[in-house]
MARSEGU-230904 format. One line per 2 residues: number of its first residue (from 1); their letters; for each residue x, y, z of N, C-alpha, C, O. Coordinates in steps of 0.05 Angstrom, whole numbers. Each point is the difference from the previous one (the first is absolute). Example, Ala and Ser with C-alpha at 12.3 -4.5 7.8 and 13.67 -1.06 7.14 Angstrom:
1) AS) 264,-114,156,-18,24,0,18,24,0,21,0,13; -28,21,-27,16,24,1,-15,22,14,10,22,4
***
This chain:
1) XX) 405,-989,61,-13,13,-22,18,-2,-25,23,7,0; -38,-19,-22,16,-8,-37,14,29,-6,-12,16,-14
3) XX) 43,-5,26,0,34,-16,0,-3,-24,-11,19,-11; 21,-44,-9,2,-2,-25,-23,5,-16,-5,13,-20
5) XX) -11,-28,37,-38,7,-10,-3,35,-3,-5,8,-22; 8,17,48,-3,8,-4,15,24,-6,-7,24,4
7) XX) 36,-36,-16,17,16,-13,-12,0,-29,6,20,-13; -24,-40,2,-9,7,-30,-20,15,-12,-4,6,-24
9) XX) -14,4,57,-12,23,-1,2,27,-17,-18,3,-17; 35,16,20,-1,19,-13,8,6,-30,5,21,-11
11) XX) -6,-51,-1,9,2,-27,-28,-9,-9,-9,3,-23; -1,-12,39,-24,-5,-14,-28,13,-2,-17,1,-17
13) XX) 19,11,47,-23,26,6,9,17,-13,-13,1,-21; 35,19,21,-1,25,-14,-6,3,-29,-11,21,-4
15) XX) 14,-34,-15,-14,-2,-27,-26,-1,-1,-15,10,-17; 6,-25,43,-30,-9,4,-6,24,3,-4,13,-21
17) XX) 2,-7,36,-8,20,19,-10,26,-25,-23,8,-6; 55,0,-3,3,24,-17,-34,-8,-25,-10,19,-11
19) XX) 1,-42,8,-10,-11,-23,-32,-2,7,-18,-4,-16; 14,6,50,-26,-16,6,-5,12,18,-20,-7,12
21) XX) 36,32,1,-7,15,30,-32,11,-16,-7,3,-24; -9,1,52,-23,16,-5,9,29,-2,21,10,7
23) XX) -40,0,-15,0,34,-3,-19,20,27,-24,7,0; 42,-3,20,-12,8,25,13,22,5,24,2,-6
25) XX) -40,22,21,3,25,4,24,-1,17,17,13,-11; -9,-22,30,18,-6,17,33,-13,-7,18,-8,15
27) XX) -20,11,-45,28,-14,-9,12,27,-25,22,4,-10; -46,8,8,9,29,-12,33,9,0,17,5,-18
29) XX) -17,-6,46,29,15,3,15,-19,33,-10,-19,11; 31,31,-5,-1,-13,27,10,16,24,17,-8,15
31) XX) -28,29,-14,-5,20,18,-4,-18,33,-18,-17,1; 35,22,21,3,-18,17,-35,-2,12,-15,-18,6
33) XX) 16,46,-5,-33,3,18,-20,-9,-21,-23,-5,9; 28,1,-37,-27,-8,-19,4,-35,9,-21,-13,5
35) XX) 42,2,-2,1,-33,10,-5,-5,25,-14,-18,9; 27,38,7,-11,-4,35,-42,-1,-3,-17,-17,6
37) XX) 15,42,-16,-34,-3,-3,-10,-30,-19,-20,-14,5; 30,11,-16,-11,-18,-11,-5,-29,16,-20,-13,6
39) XX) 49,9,-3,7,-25,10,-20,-1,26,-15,-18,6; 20,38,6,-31,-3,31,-21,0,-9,-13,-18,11
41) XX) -6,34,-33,-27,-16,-13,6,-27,0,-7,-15,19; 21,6,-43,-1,-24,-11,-2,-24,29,-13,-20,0
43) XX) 25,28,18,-3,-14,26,-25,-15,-3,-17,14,-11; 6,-43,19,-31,-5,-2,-18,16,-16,-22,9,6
45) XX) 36,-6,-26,-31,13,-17,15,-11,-28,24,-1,-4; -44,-7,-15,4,7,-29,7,20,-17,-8,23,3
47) XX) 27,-29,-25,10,20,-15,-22,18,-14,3,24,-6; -29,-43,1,-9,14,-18,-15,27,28,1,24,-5
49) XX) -7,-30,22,-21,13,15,20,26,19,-9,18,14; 39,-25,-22,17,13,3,1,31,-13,3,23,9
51) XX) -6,-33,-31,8,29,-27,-8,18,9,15,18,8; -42,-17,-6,-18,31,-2,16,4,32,17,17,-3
53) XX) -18,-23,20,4,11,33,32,7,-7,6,18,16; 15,-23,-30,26,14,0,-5,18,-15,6,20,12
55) XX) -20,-13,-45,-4,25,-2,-6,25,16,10,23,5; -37,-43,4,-8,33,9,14,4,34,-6,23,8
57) XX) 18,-35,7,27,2,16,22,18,-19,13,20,6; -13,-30,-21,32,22,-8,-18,29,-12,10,21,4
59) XX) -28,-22,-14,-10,30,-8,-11,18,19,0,24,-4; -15,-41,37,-7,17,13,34,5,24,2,16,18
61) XX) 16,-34,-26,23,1,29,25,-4,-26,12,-21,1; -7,31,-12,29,4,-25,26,-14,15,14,-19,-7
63) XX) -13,36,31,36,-10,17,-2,-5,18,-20,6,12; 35,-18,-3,11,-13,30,-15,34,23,-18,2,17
65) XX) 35,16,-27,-19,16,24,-18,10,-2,-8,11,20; -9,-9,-44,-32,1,6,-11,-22,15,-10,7,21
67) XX) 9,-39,-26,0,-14,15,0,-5,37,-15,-10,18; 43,25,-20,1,11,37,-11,22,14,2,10,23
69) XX) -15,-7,-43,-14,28,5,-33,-4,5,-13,13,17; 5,-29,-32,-32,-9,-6,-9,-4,21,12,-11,19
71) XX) -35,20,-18,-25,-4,29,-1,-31,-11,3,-9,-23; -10,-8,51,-5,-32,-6,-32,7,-8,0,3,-25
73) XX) -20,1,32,-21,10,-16,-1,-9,-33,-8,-21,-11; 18,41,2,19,-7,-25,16,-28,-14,1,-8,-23
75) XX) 7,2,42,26,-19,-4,-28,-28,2,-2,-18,-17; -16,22,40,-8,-22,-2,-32,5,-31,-17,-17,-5
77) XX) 17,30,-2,-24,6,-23,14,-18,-20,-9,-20,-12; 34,33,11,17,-3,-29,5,-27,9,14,-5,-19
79) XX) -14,-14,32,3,-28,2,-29,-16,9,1,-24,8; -20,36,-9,-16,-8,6,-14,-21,-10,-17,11,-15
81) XX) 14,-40,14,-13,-24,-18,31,-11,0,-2,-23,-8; 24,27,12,28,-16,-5,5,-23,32,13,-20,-3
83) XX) -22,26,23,0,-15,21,21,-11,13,10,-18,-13; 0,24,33,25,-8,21,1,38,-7,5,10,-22
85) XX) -10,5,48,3,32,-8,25,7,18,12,22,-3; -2,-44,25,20,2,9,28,9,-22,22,11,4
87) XX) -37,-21,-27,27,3,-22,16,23,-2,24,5,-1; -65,19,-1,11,25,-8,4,10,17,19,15,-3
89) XX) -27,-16,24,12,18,22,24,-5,16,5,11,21; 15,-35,-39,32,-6,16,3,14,-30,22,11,4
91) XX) -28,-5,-26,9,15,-30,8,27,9,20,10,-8; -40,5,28,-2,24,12,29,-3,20,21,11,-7
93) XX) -22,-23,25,21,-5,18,28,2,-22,12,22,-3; -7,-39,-8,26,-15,-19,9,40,-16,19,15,3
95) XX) -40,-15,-15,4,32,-7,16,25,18,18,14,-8; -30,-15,29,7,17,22,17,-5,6,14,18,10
97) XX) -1,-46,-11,28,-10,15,18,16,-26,19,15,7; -23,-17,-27,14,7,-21,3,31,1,24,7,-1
99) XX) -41,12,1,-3,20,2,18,6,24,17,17,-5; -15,-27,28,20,6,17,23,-7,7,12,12,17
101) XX) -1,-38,-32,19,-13,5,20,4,-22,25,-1,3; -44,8,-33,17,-4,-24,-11,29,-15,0,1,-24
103) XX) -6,14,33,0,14,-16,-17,-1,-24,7,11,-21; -33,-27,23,-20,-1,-12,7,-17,-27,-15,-2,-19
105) XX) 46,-13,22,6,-16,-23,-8,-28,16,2,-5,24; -10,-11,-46,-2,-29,7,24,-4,-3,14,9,-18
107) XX) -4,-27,44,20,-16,7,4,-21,-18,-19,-10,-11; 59,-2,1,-6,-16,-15,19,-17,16,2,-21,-13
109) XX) 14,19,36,9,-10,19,-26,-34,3,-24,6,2; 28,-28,-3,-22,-22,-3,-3,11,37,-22,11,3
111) XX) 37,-12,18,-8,-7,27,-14,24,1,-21,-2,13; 25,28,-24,-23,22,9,-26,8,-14,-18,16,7
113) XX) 22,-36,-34,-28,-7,-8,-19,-18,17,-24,3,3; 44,-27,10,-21,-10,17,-4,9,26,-18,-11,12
115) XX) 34,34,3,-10,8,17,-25,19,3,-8,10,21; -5,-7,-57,-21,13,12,-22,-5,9,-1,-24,4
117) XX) -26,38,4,-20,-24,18,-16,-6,-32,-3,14,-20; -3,-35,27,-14,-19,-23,12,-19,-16,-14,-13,-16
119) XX) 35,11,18,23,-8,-27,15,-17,22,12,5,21; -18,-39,-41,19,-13,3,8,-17,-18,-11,3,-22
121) XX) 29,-22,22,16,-13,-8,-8,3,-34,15,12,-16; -32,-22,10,-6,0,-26,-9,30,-14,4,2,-24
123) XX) -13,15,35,-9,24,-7,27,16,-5,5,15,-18; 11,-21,37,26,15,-4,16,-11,-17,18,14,-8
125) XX) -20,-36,0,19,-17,-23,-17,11,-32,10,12,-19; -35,-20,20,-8,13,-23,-1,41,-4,-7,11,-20
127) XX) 15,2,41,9,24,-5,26,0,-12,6,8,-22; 11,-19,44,31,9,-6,5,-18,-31,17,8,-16
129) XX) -34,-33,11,20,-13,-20,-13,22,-34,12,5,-20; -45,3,30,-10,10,-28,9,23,-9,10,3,-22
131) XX) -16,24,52,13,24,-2,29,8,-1,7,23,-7; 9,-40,12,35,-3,4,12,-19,-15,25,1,-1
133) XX) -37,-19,-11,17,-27,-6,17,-3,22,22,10,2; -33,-23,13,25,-11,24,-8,-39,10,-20,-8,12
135) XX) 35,-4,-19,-9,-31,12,-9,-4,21,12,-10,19; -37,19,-22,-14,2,32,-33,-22,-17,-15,9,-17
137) XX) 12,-36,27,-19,-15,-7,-39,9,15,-6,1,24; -5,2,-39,-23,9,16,-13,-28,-7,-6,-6,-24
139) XX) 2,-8,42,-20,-28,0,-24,3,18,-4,9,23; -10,-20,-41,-33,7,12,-17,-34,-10,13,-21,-4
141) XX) -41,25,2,-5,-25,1,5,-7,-27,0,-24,-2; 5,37,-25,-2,-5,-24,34,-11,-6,6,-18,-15
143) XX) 13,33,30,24,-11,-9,2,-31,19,17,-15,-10; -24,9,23,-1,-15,25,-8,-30,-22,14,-21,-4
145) XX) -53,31,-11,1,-22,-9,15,-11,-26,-3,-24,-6; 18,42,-11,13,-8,-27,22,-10,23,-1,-25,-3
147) XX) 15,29,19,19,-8,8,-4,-31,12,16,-18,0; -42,20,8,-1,-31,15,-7,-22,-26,1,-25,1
149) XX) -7,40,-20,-5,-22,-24,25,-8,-11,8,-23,-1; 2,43,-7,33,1,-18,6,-25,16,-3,-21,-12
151) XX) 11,19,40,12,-6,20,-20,-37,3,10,-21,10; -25,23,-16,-24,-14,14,11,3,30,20,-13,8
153) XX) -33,28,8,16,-2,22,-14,3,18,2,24,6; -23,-37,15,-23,-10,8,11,14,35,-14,-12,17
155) XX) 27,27,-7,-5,15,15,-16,22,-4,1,17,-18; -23,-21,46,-19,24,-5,11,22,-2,21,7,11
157) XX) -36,11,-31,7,31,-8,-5,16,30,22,10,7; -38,-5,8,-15,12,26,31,-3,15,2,22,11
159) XX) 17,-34,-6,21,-6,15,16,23,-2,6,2,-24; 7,20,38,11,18,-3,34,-16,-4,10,14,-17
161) XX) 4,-28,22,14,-11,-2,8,-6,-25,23,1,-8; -48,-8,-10,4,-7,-21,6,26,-19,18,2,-17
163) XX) -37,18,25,-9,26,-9,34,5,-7,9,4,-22; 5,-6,44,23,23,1,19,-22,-14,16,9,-16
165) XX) -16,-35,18,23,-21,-17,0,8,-23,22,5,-10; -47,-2,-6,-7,12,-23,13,22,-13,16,1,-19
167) XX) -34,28,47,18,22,-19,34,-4,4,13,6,-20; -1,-13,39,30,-7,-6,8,-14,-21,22,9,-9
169) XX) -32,-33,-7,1,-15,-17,-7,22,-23,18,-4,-16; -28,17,10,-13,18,-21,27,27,-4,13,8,-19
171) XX) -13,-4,38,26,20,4,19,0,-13,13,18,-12; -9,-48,14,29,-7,-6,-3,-6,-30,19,-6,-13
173) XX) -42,8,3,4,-7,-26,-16,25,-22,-5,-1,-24; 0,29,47,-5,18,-21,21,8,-19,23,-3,6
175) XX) -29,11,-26,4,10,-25,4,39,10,-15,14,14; 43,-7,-29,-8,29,7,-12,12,-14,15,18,-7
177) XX) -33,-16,-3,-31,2,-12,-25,-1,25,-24,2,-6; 35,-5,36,-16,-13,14,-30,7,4,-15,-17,11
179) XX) 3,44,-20,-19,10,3,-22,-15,-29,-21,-10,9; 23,9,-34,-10,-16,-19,5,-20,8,-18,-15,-9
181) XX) 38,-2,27,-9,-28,6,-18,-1,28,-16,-18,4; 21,35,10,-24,-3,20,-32,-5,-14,-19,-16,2
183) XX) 27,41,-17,-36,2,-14,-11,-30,-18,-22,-12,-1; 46,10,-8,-5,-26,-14,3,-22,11,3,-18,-17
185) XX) -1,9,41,-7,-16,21,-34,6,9,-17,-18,2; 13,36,0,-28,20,18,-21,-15,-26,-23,-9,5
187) XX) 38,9,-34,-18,-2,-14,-5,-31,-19,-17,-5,-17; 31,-5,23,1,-29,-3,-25,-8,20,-22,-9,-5
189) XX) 36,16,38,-24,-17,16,-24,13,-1,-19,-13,9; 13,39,-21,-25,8,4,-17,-7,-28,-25,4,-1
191) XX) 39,-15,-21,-10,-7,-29,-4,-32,-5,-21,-11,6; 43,0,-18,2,-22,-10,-9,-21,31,-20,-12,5
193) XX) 48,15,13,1,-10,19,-11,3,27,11,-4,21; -42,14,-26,-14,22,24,-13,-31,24,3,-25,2
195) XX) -14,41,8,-19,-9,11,-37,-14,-7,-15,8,-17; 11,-25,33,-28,-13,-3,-6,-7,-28,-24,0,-7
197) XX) 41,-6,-9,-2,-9,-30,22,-18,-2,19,-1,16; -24,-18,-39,23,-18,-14,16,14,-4,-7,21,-10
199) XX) 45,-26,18,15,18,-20,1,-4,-26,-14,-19,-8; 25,29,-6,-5,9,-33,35,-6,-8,14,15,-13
201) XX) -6,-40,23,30,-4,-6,4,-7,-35,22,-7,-10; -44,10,-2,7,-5,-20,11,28,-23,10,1,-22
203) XX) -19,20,44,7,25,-9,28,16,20,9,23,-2; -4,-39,14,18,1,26,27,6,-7,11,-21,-9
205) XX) 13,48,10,22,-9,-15,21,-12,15,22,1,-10; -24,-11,32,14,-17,19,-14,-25,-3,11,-17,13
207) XX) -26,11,-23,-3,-29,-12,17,-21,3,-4,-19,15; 19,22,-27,21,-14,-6,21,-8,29,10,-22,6
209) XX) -8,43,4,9,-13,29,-18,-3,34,7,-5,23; -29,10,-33,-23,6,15,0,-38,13,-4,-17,-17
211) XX) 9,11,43,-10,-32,4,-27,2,2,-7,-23,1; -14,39,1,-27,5,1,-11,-13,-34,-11,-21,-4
213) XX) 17,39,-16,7,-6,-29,6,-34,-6,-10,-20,-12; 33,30,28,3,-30,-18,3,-28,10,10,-20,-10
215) XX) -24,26,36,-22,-28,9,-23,3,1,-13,-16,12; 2,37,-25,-27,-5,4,-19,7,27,-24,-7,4
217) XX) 43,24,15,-7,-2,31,-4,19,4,-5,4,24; 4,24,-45,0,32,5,-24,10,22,2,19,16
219) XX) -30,-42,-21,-33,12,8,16,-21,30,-20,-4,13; 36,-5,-2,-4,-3,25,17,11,28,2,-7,24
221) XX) 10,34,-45,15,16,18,-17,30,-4,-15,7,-18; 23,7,39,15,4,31,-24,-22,16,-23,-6,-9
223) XX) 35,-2,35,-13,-7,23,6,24,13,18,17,-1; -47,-21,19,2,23,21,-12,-23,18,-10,-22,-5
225) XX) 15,43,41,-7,-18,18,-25,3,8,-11,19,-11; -5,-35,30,-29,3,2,-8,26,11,10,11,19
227) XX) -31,-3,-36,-8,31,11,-14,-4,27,-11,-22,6; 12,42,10,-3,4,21,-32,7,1,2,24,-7
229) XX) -27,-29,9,-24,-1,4,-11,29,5,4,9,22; -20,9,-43,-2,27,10,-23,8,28,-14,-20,3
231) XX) 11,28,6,-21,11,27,-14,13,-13,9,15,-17; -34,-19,23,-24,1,-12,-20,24,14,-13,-18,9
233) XX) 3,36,-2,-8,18,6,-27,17,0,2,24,-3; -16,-30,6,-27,15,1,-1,31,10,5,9,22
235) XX) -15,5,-50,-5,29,8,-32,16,-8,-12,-10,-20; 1,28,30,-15,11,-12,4,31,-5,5,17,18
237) XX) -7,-13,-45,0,28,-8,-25,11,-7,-19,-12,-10; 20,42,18,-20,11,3,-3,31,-26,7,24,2
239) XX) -17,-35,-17,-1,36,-24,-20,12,11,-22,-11,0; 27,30,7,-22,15,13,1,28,-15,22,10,-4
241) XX) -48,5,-6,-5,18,-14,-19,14,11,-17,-9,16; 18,39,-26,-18,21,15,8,19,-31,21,7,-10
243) XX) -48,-5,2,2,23,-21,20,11,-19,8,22,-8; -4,-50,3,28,7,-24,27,-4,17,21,6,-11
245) XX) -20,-17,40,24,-2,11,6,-26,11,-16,-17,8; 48,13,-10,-3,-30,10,21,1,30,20,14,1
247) XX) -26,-26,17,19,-2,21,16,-18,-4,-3,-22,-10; 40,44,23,23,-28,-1,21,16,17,9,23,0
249) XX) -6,-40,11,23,3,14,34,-9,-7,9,-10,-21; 3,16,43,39,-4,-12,-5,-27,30,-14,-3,20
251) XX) 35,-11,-36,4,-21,21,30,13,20,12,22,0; -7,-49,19,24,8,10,22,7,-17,-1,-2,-24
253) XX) 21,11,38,33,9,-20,0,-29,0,-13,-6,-20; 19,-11,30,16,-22,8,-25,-31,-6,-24,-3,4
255) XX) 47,-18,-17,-25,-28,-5,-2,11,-30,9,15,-17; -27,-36,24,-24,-9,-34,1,24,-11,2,17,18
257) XX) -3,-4,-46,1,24,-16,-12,20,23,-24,7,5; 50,0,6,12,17,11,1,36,-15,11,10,-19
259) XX) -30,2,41,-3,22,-12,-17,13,-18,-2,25,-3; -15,-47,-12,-16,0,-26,-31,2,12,-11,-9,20
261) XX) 4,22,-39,-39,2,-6,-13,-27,6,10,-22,-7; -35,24,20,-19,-26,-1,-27,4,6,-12,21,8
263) XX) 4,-46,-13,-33,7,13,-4,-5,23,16,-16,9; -35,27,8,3,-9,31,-5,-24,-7,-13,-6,-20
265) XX) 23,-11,39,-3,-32,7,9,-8,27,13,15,15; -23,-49,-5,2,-10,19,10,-33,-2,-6,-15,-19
267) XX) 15,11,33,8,-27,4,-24,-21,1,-15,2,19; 13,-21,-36,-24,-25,-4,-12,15,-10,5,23,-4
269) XX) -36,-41,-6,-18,2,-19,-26,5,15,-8,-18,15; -3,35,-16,-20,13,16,-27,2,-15,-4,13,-20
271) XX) -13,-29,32,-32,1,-25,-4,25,6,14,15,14; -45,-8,-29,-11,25,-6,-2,16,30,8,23,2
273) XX) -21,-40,22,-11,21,26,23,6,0,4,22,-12; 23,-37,24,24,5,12,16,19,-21,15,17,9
275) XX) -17,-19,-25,20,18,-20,-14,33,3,12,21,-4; -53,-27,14,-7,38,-1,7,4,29,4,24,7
277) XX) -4,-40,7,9,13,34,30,5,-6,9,21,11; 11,-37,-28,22,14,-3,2,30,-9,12,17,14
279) XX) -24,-9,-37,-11,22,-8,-3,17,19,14,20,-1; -35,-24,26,-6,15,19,20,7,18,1,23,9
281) XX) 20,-43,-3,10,9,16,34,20,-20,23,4,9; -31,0,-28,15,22,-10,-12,31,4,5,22,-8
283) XX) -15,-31,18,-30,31,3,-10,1,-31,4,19,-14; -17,-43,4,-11,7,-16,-28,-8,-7,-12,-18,13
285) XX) 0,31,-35,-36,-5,5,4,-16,-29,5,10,-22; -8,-35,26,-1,-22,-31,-32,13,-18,-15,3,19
287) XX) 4,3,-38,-14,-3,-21,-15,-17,-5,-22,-7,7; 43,-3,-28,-10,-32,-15,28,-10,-11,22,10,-7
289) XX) -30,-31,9,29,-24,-7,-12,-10,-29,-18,-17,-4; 35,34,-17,-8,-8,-27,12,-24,-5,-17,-15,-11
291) XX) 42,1,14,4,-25,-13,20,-10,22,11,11,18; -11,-45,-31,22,-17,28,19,-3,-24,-8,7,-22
293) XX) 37,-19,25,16,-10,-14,22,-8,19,8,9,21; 1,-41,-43,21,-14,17,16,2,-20,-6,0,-24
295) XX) 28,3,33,30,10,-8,21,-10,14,-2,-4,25; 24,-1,-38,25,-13,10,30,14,-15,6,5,-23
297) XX) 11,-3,48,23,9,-17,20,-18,18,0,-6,24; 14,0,-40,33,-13,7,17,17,-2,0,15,-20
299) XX) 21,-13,43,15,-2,11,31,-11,-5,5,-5,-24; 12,1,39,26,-13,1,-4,-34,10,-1,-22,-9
301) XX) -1,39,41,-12,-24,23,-24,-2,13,-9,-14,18; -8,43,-39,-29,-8,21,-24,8,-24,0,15,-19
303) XX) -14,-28,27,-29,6,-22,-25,10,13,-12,-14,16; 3,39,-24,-10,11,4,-37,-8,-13,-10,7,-21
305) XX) 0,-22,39,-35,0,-13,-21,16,12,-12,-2,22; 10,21,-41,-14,26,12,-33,0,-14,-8,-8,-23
307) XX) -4,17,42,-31,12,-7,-1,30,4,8,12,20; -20,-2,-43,2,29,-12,-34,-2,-3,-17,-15,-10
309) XX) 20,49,28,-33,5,7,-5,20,-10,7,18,16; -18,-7,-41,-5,29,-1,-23,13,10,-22,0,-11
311) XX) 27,11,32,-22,25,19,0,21,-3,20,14,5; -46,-1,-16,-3,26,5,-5,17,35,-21,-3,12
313) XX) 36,14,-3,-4,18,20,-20,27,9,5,15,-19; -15,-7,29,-7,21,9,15,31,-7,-5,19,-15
315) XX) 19,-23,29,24,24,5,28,-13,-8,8,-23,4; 3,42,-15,30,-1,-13,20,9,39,8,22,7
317) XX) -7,-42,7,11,9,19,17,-22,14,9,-17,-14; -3,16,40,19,-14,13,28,3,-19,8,12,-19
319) XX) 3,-35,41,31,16,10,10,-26,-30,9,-23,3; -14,36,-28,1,-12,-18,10,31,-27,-5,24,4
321) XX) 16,-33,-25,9,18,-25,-23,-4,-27,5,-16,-18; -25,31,19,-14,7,-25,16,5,-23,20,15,0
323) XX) -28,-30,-24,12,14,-25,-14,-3,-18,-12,-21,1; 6,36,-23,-13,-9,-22,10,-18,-22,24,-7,2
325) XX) -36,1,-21,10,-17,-25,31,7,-2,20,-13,5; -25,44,-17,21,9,-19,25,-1,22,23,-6,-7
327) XX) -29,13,31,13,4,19,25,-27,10,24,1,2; -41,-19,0,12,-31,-4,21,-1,-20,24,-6,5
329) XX) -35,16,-36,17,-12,-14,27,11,-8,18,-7,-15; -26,35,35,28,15,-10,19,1,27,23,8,-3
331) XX) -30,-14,23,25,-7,19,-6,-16,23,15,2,20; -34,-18,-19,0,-23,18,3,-34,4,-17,-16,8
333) XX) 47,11,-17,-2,-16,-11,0,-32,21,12,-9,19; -31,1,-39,-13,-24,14,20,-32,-4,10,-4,-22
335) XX) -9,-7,34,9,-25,-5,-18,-16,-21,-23,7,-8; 37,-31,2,-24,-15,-19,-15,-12,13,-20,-7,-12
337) XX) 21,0,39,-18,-19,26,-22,23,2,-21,-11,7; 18,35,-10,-16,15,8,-18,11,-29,-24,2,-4
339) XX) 47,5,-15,-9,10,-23,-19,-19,-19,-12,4,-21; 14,-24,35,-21,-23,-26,-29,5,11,-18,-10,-15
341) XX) 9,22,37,-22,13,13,-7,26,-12,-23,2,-8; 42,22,3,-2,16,-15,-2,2,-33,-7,19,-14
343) XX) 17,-45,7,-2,2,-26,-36,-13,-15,-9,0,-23; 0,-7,47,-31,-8,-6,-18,16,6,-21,-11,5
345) X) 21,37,-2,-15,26,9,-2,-1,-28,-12,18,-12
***
């Protein structure tokens, strides 16, 4: 790996940075637990779709031990539409560890940041280096690809090997400033140098030593290796209503959104008879079947192609959870595989 390449790094990001960072709720201050929350949203999700879900997280949960304290109920409302919920509920865990181990202070030790549950390698480098200034590299897919451009450097990003050559390489050349150069790494690859677009090296301030730049080769880095083919899945969901009520049940603790709200459903795609004998054998008396809809949600590794039946019932009964509208929207929180059914009522 060029260190000279990326010894010229922090003379050239931190001006940038100070000149071109976005203006995001989450850079306010650097409160360890306002970056730990953040940095786990930001996980697979967008900044912008980010914002509103860390506000209203820090106004309904302020500290680390309200947080360890919160009914998951709660925990999963207030994340509810953000998706991977495993997140929040190792946020809950990571809390509690703190609450009992430290005295309700976030740890700034790097190995006992990563020993908490949810937090690794990169989550703990962008804590310790933002909240602490400490040369701790948090590489994710955005530093991965400015790095493979700078570099032109045609090992796949997906390679954990590479992952960690990286943050060692990065380490060695933070700046003690290290927390504004983290960010301004975070924000290079997520701006100029992002993803699924041309880079913009003409606005680039590593330009100049960028081999991406200045051969012309920036749009043909990172390589990644061939994706792995997702599993495909047939389900049928069932909205079933009785007088202003809708039935839903909690899935298992354990698996697929774990713990969370849903509509009853079954494995494969079931036409109209077979989907009301399903009905029946909930102990239930079907109505009328106001509308069909086909629906699909993705996944990681599996894709979900579902048919969504809305049935009116007889009786609000079987070994099922009635709720009304308002009821739903104030603490049952649904996944988005389920909720794109509810959002068409």
């Amino acid at each position: 790996m060029d260190m000279d390449v990326l010894a010229r790094l922090p003379e050239a990001l931190l001006p940038w940075y100070e000149e071109n960072r976005r203006d995001l709720p989450w850079r306010l201050d650097r409160e360890p637990y306002h970056v730990w929350l953040s940095e786990i949203m930001l996980q697979q999700t967008r900044v912008e779709a980010v914002k509103g879900y860390y506000v209203r997280f820090l106004e309904t949960l302020p500290t680390i031990q309200d947080l360890s304290s919160a009914e998951d109920e709660l925990l999963h409302k207030l994340w509810e539409g953000l998706g991977y919920y495993s997140r929040v509920r190792n946020l809950k865990k990571a809390a509690q560890v703190i609450m009992q181990q430290h005295g309700g202070v976030f740890p700034q030790r790097y190995e006992d940041v990563l020993a908490l549950p949810g937090i690794g390698a990169y989550t703990a480098g962008a804590i310790c280096s933002i909240a602490f200034d400490q040369r701790r590299a948090a590489v994710d897919g955005n530093v991965l690809r400015v790095v493979s451009r700078l570099l032109e450097d045609d090992t796949p990003i997906d390679l954990s090997s590479f992952k960690k050559e990286v943050q060692l390489a990065l380490e060695e050349v933070h700046p003690e400033d290290a927390g504004r150069f983290t960010q301004a790494l975070m924000e290079l690859g997520a701006t100029l140098c992002g993803p699924n677009w041309t880079p913009r090296c003409e606005a680039c301030p590593c330009r100049a030593f960028c081999g991406g730049a200045i051969h012309g080769t920036a749009a043909c880095f990172p390589v990644k290796s061939p994706k792995r083919q997702r599993r495909v899945e047939d389900r049928t969901v069932f909205i079933l209503s009785c007088q202003g009520q809708y039935a839903l049940q909690k899935r298992e603790e354990t698996g697929l959104l774990a713990g969370l709200w849903q509509f009853p459903n079954v494995a494969g795609k079931l036409e109209t008879a077979q989907a009301l004998e399903a009905v029946e054998k909930m102990g239930l008396v079907p109505v009328e079947l106001h509308r069909q809809v086909e629906r699909k949600h993705i996944f990681t590794h599996i894709q979900w192609q579902m048919r969504g039946l809305y049935l009116e019932v007889r009786e609000a009964t079987g070994p099922l959870c009635w709720m009304t509208a308002e009821q739903i929207e104030k603490k049952a929180a649904l996944p988005t595989a389920f909720r794109q059914f509810w959002e068409e009522i």
